[in-house]
C-alpha positions in Angstrom: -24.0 -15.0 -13.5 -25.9 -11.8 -14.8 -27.6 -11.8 -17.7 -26.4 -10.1 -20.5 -29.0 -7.8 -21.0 -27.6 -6.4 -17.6 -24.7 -5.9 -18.1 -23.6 -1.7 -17.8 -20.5 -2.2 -20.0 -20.5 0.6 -22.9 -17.8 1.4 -25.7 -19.3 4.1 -27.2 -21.1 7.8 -26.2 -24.1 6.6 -27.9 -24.9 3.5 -26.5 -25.6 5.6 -23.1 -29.6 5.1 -22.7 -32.3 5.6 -20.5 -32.5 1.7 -20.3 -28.7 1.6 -19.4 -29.0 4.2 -16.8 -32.2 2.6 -15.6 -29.9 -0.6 -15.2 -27.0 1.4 -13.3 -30.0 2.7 -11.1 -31.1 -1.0 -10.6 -28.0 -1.6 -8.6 -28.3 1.0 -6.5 -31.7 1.6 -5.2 -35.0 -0.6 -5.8 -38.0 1.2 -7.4 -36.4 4.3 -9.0 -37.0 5.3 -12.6 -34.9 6.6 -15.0 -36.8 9.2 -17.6 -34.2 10.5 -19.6 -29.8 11.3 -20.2 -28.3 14.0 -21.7 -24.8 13.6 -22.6 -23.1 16.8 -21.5 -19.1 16.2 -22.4 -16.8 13.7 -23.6 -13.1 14.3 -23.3 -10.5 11.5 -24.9 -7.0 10.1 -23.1 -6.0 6.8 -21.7 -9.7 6.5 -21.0 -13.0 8.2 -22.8 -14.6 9.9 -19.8 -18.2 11.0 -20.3 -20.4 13.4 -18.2 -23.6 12.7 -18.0 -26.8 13.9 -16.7 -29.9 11.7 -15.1 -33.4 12.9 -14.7 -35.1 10.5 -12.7 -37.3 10.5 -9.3 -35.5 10.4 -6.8 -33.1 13.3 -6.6 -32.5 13.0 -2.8 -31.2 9.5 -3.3 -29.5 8.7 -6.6 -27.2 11.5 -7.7 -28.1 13.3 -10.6 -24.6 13.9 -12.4 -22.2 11.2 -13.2 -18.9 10.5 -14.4 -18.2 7.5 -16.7 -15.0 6.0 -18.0 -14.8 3.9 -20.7 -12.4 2.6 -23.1 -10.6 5.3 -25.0 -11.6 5.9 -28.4 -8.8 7.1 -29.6 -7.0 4.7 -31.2 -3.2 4.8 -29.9 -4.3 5.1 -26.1 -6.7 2.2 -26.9 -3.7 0.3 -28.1 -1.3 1.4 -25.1 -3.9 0.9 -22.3 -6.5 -2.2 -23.8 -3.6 -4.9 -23.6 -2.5 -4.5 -20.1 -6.3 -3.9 -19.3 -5.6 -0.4 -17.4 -9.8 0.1 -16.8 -10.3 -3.2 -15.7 -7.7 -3.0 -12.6 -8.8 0.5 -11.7 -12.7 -1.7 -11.7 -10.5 -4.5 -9.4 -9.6 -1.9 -7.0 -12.8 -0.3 -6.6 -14.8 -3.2 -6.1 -12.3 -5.2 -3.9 -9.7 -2.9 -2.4 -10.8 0.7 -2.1 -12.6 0.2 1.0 -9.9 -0.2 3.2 -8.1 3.0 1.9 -7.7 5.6 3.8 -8.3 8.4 1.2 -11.2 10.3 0.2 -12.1 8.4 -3.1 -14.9 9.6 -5.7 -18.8 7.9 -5.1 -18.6 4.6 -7.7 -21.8 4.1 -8.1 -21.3 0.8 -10.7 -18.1 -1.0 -11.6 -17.8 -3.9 -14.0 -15.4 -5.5 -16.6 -16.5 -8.1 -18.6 -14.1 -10.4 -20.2 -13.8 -9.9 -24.0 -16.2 -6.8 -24.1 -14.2 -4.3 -21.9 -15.1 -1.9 -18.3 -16.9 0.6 -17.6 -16.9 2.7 -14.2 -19.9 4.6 -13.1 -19.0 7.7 -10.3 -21.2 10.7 -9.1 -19.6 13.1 -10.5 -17.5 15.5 -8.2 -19.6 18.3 -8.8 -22.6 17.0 -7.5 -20.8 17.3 -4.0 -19.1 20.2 -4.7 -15.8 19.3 -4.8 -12.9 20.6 -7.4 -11.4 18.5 -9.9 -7.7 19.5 -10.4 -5.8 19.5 -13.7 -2.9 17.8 -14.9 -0.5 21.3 -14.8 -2.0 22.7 -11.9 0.8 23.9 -10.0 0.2 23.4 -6.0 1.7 25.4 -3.3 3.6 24.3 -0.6 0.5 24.4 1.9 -1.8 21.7 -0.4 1.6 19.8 -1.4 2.2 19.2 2.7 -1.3 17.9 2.8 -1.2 15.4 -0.4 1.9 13.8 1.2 0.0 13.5 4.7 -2.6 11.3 2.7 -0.2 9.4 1.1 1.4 8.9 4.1 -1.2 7.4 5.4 -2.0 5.1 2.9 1.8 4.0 2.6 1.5 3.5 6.0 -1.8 1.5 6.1 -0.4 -1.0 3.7 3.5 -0.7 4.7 5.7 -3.8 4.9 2.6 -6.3 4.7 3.5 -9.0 1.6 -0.2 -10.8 2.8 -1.3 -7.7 0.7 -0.1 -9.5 -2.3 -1.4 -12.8 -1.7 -4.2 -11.9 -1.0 -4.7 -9.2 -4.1 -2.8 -10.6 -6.4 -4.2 -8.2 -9.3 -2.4 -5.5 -8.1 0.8 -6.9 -9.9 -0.6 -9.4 -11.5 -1.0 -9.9 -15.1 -2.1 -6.3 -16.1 1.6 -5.1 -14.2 3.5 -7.5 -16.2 2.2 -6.8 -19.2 2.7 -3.3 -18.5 6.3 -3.6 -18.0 6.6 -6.1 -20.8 4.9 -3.2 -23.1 7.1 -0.3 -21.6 10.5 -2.3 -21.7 9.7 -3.4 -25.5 8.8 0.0 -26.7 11.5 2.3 -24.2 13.9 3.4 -26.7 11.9 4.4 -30.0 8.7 6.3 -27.6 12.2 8.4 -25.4 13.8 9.3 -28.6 10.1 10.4 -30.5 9.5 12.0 -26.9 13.0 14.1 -26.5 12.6 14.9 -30.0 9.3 16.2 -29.6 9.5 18.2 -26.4 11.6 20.7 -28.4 14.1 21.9 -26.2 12.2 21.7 -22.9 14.8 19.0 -21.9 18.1 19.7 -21.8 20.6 18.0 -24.2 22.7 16.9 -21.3 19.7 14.5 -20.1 19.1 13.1 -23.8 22.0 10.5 -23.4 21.7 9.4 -19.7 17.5 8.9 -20.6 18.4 6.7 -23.5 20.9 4.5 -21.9 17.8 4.2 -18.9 15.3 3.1 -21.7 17.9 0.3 -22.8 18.0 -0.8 -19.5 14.6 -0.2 -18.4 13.5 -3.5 -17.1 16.8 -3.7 -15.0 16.0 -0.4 -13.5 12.6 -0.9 -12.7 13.5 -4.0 -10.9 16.1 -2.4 -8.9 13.7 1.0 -8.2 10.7 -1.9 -6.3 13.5 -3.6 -3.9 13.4 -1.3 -1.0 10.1 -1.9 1.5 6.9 -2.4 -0.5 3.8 -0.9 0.2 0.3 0.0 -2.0 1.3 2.7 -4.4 -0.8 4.7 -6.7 1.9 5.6 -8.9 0.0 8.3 -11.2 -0.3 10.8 -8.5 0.3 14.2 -10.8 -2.5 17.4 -10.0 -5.1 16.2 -12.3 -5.8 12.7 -10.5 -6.3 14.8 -7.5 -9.4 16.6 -6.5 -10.1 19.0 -3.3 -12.9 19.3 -0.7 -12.0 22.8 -0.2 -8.3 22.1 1.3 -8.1 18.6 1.8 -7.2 16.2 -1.7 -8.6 13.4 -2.7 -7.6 10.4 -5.2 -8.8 9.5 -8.9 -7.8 7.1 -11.6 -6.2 4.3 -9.7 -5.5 2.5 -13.0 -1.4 2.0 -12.5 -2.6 0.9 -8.7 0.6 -1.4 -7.6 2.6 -2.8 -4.5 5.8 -1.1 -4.8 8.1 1.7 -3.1 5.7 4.5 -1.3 8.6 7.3 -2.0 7.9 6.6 -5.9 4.4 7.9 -5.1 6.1 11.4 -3.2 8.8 11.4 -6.0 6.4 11.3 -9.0 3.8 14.2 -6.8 6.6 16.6 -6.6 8.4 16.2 -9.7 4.5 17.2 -11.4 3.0 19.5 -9.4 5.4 22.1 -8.0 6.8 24.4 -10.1 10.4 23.7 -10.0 12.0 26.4 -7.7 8.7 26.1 -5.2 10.0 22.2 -5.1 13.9 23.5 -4.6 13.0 25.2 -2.0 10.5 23.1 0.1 11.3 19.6 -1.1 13.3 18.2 1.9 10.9 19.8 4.8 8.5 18.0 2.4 10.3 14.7 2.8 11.1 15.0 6.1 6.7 15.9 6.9 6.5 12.3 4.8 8.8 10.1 7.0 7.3 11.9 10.0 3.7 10.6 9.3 4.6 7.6 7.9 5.8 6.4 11.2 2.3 7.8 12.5 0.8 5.9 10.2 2.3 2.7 11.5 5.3 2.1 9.6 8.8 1.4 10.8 10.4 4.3 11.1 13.2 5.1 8.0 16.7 6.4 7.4 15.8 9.7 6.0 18.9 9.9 4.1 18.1 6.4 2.6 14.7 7.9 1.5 16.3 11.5 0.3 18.3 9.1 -2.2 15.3 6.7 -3.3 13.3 9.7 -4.0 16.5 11.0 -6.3 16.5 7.9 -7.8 12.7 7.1 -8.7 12.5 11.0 -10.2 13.4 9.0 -13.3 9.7 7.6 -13.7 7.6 10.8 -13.8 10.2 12.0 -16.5 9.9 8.7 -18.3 6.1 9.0 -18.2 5.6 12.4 -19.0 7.9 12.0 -22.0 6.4 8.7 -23.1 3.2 10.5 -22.6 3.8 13.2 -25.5 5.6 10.2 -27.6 2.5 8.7 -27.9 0.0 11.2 -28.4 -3.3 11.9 -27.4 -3.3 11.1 -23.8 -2.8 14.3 -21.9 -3.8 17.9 -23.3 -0.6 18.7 -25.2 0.2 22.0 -23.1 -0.3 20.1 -19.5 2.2 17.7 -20.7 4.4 20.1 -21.8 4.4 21.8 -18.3 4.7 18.3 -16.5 7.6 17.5 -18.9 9.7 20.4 -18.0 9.0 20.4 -14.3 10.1 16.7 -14.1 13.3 17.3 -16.6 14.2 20.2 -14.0 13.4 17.5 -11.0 16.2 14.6 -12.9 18.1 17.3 -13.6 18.5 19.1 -10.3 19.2 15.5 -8.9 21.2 14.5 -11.0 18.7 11.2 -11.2 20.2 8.9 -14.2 23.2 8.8 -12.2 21.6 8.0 -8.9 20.9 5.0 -10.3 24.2 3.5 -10.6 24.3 4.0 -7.1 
């Protein structure tokens, strides 16, 4: 068991130090040293993520620019993400799971959670490789939309169908999910109706009943939308947890991580990032790239009309979260979530979603 004194678990923007760095360094490398940290941004959500930069000597080695995510100072996100311990299963999956993902993930370069005190994750930050962050309302084109869902393709398809998964990461729906759902089913109906009222018009009256009657029957729903074949979902996958190595994506904040239903994954993606009549019009050759290299993947191949109406039916989520998102406050820029809002409304709306899931 470490020592406490080496511990890398931080709260706060200014308990970053050399001597903390130095220790981050420590688990790297042998023999570096540390001289000095400047703190060059902090930016508050469902995590505080801190940018940082590292003078020490050995450039060619340890990279120079980090990312760090911490608990999130603002008090509401804290409350939302601290009890079903969002940071520390986004930790879990980097330390135990990511390796076996097919996806280009960020450089960690130190992961821990410590129980009682809290996480902290350590990454090179993507501009020290040059590589693009998105942004939560970037709105993709059809050409970089084809090639997000041929990556999660291939991670559906990696993971497709296989319940040892589970067994033998039991974290992934483990006590953080449950308490998750236990949070979001207790709290459904008051966050949709502060959300509807607050997104001002942007969704249409017409959806305002059928999105209440979903949040009274949330936990139902839910239960129904993971029933189909299970596989390892991300299930936050909207433009800003996405970044580019010129025209290929890669995947960030795996903190909702999860077995469940890969089409939730496509059905959340398009609902955010395509501007609604770019989604009308390329949706179902999208859909139909998706079963195409899931089955290259390794997976069984599907009824694409079974998968045309579970990808109706789980538009419901990204709506739900978007919605919840503004309820709450605080966790996305308030314009992005605006934009996200509308473009999934459109998505529920177009599909008539609510009532999909009757069916």
């Amino acid at each position: 068991m470490r020592k406490s004194s080496s511990h890398i678990v931080v709260h706060k923007p200014n308990e970053l130090s050399v001597q903390w760095a130095q220790r981050v360094v420590n688990r790297l490398v042998a023999g570096v040293k540390v001289s000095d940290i400047q703190l060059c941004s902090v930016d508050v959500g469902t995590s505080t993520r801190l940018r940082v930069e590292i003078e020490h000597d050995a450039p060619d080695v340890v990279p120079s620019r980090w990312f760090i995510k911490t608990p999130s100072l603002a008090f509401k996100s804290r409350l939302i993400t601290a009890m079903p311990r969002f940071l520390h299963k986004e930790v879990s999956f980097y330390r135990s799971l990511s390796g076996n993902v097919p996806l280009k993930l960020p450089r960690i370069l130190a992961a821990e959670s410590r129980f009682g005190l809290g996480s902290t994750l350590v990454m090179s930050d993507l501009s020290e490789h040059d590589l693009r962050p998105g942004r939560a309302a970037d709105a993709l084109s059809p050409e970089q939309a084809g090639r997000v869902i041929v990556h999660l393709a291939r991670l559906h398809g990696r993971y497709w169908n296989k319940p040892a998964l589970l067994k033998s990461h039991r974290w992934l729906n483990g006590f953080s999910y449950q308490m998750e759902n236990h949070m979001g089913s207790l709290l459904a109906v008051p966050l949709m109706k502060r959300g509807l009222q607050r997104a001002d018009g942007l969704i249409a009256k017409r959806l305002h009943g059928p999105a209440l009657r979903y949040s009274r029957n949330r936990r139902s729903i839910k239960h129904g939308l993971a029933k189909d074949v299970k596989t390892l979902v991300h299930y936050d996958c909207h433009p800003g947890n996405i970044f580019w190595d010129e025209s290929e994506p890669g995947f960030l904040d795996w903190q909702l991580v999860r077995i469940g239903e890969g089409i939730g994954d496509v059905a959340y993606f398009l609902a955010t990032a395509l501007e609604p009549d770019v989604r009308r019009a390329h949706e179902k050759n999208l859909l139909n790239q998706y079963a195409e290299q899931l089955t290259i993947a390794g997976a069984e191949r599907v009824d694409e009309r079974l998968l045309f109406r579970r990808y109706q039916a789980h538009l419901v989520y990204p709506f739900e979260a978007m919605t919840i998102t503004l309820a709450i406050g605080g966790m996305m820029h308030h314009e992005s979530n605006l934009e996200l809002i509308e473009r999934a409304a459109a998505a529920v709306d177009d599909h008539d979603s609510f009532a999909r899931l009757k069916a």
